[in-house]
TORZAKOL-268623 format. One record per residue (C-alpha): residue in three letters; z, x, y. Coordinates in steps of 0.05 Angstrom, whole numbers, padded with zeros to 5 digits, always signed. Each point is the difference from the previous one (the first is absolute). Layout:
% residues N
ALAZXY ...
% end
This chain:
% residues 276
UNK+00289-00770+00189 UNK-00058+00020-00046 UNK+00025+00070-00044 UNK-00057+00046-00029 UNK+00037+00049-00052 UNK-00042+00064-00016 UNK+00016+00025-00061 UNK-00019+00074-00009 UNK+00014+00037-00061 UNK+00003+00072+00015 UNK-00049+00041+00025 UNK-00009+00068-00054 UNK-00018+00071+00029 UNK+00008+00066-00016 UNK+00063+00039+00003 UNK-00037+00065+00017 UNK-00041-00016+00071 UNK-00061+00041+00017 UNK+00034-00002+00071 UNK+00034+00029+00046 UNK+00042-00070-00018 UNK+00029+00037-00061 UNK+00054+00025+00037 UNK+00033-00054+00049 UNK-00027-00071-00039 UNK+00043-00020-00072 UNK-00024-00061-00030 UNK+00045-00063-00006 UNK+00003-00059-00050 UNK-00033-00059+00026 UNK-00064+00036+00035 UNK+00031+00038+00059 UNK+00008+00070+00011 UNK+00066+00032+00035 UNK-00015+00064+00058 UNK+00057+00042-00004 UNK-00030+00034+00064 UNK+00012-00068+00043 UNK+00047-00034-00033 UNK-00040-00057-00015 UNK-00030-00044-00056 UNK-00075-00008+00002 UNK-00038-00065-00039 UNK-00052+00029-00049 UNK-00044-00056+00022 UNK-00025+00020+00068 UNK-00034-00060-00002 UNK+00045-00059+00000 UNK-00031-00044+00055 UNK-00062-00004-00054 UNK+00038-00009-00068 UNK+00059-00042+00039 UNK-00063-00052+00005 UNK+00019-00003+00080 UNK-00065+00024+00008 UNK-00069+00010-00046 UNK-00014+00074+00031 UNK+00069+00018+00018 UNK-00012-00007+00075 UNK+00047-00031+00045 UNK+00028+00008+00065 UNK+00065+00045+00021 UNK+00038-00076+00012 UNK-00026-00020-00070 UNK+00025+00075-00024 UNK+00063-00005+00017 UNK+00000-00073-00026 UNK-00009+00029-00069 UNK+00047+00048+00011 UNK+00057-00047+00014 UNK-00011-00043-00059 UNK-00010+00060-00050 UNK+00055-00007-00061 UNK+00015+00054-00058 UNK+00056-00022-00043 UNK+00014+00070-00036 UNK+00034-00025-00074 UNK+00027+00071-00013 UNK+00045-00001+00059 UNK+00000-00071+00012 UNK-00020+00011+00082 UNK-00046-00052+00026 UNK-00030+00038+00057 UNK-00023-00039+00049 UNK-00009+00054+00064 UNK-00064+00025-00001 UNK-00036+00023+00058 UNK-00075+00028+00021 UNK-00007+00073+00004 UNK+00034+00026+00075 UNK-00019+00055+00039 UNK+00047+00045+00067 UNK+00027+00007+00043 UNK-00047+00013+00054 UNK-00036-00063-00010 UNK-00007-00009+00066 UNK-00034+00053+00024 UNK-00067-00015-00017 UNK-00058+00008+00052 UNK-00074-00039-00028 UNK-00029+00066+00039 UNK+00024+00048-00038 UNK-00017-00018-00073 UNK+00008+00077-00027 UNK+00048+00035+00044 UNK+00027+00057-00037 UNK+00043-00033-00053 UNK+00041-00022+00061 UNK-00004-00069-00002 UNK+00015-00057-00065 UNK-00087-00002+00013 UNK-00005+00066-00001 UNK+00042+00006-00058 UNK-00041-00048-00037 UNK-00068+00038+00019 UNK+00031+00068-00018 UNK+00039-00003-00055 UNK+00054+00050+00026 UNK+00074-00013+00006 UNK+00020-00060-00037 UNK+00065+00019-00011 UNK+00045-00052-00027 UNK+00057-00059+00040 UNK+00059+00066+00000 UNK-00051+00041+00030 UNK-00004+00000+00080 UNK-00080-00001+00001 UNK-00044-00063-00004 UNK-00001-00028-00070 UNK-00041-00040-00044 UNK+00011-00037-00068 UNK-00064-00014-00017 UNK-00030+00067+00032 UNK+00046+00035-00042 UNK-00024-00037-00063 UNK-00065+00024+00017 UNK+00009+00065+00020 UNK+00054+00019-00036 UNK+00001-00035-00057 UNK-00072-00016-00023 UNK-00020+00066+00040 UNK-00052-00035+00037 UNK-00041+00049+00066 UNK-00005-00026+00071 UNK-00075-00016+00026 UNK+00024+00031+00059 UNK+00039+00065-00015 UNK+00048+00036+00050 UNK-00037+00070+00024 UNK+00031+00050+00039 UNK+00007-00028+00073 UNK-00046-00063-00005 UNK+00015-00067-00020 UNK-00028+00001-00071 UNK-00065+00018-00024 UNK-00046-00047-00051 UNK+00009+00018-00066 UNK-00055-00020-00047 UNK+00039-00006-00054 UNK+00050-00051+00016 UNK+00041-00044-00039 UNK+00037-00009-00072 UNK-00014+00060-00052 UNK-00058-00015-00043 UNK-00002+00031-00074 UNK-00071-00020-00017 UNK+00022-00076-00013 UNK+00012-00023+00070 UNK+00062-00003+00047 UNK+00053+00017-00024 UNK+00055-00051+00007 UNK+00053+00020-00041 UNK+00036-00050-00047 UNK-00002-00061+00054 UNK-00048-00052-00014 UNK-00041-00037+00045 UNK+00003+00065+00061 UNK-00052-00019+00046 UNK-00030+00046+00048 UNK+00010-00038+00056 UNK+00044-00016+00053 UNK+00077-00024-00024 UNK+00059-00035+00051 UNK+00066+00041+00021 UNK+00057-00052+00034 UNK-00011+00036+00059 UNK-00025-00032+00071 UNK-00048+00049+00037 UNK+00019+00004+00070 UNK-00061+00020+00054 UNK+00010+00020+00060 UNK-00041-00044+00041 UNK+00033-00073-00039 UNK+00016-00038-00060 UNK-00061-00009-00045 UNK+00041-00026-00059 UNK-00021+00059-00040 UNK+00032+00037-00058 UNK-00007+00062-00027 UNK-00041+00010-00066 UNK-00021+00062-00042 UNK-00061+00013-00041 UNK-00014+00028-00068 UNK-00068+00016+00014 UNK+00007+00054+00043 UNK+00071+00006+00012 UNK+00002-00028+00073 UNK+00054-00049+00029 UNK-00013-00029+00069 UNK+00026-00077+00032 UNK-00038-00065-00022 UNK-00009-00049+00046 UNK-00034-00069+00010 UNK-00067+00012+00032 UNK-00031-00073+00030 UNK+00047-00033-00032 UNK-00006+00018-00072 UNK+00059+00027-00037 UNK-00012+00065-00041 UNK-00002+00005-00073 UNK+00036+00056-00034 UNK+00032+00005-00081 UNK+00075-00005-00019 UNK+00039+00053-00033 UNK+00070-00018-00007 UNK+00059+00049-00003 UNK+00077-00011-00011 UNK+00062+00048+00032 UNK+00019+00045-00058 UNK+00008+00004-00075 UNK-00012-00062-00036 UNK+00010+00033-00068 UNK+00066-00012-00041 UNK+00054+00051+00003 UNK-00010+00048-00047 UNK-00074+00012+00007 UNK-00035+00033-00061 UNK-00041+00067+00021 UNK-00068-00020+00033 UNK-00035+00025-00071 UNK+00029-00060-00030 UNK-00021-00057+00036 UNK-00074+00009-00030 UNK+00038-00032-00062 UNK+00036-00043+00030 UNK-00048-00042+00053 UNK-00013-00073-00018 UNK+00044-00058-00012 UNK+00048+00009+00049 UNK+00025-00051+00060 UNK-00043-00044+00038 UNK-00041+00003+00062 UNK-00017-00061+00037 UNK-00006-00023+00054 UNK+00022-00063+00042 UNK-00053-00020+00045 UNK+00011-00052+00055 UNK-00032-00064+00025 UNK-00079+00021-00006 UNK+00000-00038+00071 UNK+00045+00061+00046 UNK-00060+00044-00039 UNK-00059-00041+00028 UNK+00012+00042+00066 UNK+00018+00058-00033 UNK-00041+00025-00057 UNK-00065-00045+00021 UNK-00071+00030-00010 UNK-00029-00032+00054 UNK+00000+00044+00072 UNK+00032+00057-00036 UNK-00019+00076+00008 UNK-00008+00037-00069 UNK+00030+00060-00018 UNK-00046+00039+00019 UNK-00004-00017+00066 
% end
């Protein structure tokens, strides 16, 4: 079995955000960022289909996704943990419930959640949830392109997406944030059959909706991985400190199978970008 090892030393950023981030995100040794909101461990690379080398843009299919996210390793030297369990972003619980006619409906439905913006909540809440929309909305205070008004669906707002400060989007400390569609590990389920499709979510505009294969061609989408809680050692220095202390710590890599299972997976050819 051929092993590519990436190697990333750690990824500096501020310890004061210009965010909304400020409060919920604390950085991490080794390039990830902890969210005390959801419990869980974000990469700092929200890129890592492009700088694993599994792909030259970053764009694979939800099958080649999940791939990567089954052979992601972080050996963490200060606690001595390899961690191993790390997962796309997820999304609930109404999954289910999604209706391709209804693409704004109040906020009511995971689509309508992506297109408003309103009522992410987070897993111990009993609304629909999102991981990534909360990253974008909550975290990197990003605006809906279709905004929740009064009765209606959602009206267009003209000026959607990340904050800008003069300098461009604001993405916060992650590297590599494309404003573009990302996977979630969840199956979108229509009413009227299977069409293989998964849910995605999009820093452009702050939209999630399913992605499925249209004649034939898989859809393209980027990888941001995530891991179930802390990852920091015990003991965890005051967020303030970890500007000093980024850089030199652990390992990431990552063990990537047989490039042969991937021919089917993360191949250009008959595949439907990410902005599709």
């Amino acid at each position: 079995m051929r092993l590519s090892l990436a190697v990333a030393g750690a990824i500096a950023a501020s310890a004061c955000l210009t965010s909304q981030a400020s409060a919920a995100l604390f950085a991490r040794p080794g390039g990830f960022f902890y969210d005390s909101v959801l419990d869980i461990t974000w990469m700092a690379d929200a890129n890592y289909g492009k700088t694993s080398g599994f792909a030259s843009d970053g764009l694979v299919t939800q099958a080649g996704a999940e791939f990567l996210a089954d052979g992601y390793l972080y050996f963490n030297s200060a606690t001595g943990i390899l961690h191993q369990d790390w997962r796309l972003p997820t999304l609930g619980p109404d999954v289910g419930d999604f209706h391709p006619n209804l693409p704004g409906s109040g906020g009511q439905l995971p689509n309508g959640q992506g297109a408003t913006g309103t009522g992410w909540g987070t897993p111990d809440d009993s609304g629909i949830y999102s991981e990534l929309g909360w990253m974008y909305y909550a975290n990197l205070g990003g605006r809906a392109a279709c905004e929740a008004v009064g009765a209606e669906p959602c009206e267009y707002n003209p000026n959607y997406g990340l904050p800008n400060y003069g300098s461009g989007p604001d993405r916060g400390p992650f590297a590599n944030l494309e404003l573009a569609f990302y996977w979630t590990n969840v199956r979108a389920e229509y009413p009227d059959g299977d069409y293989n499709a998964f849910w995605a979510f999009t820093f452009e505009d702050g939209n999630q909706n399913p992605r499925a294969a249209q004649q034939g061609r898989e859809p393209l989408s980027y990888v941001w991985l995530v891991h179930d809680g802390d990852i920091a050692a015990a003991g965890v220095p005051e967020p303030s400190t970890w500007a000093l202390l980024l850089g030199g710590f652990g390992v990431m890599g990552a063990a990537l199978r047989r490039r042969a299972r991937v021919s089917s997976w993360g191949s250009r050819a008959g595949a439907v970008p990410a902005g599709g």
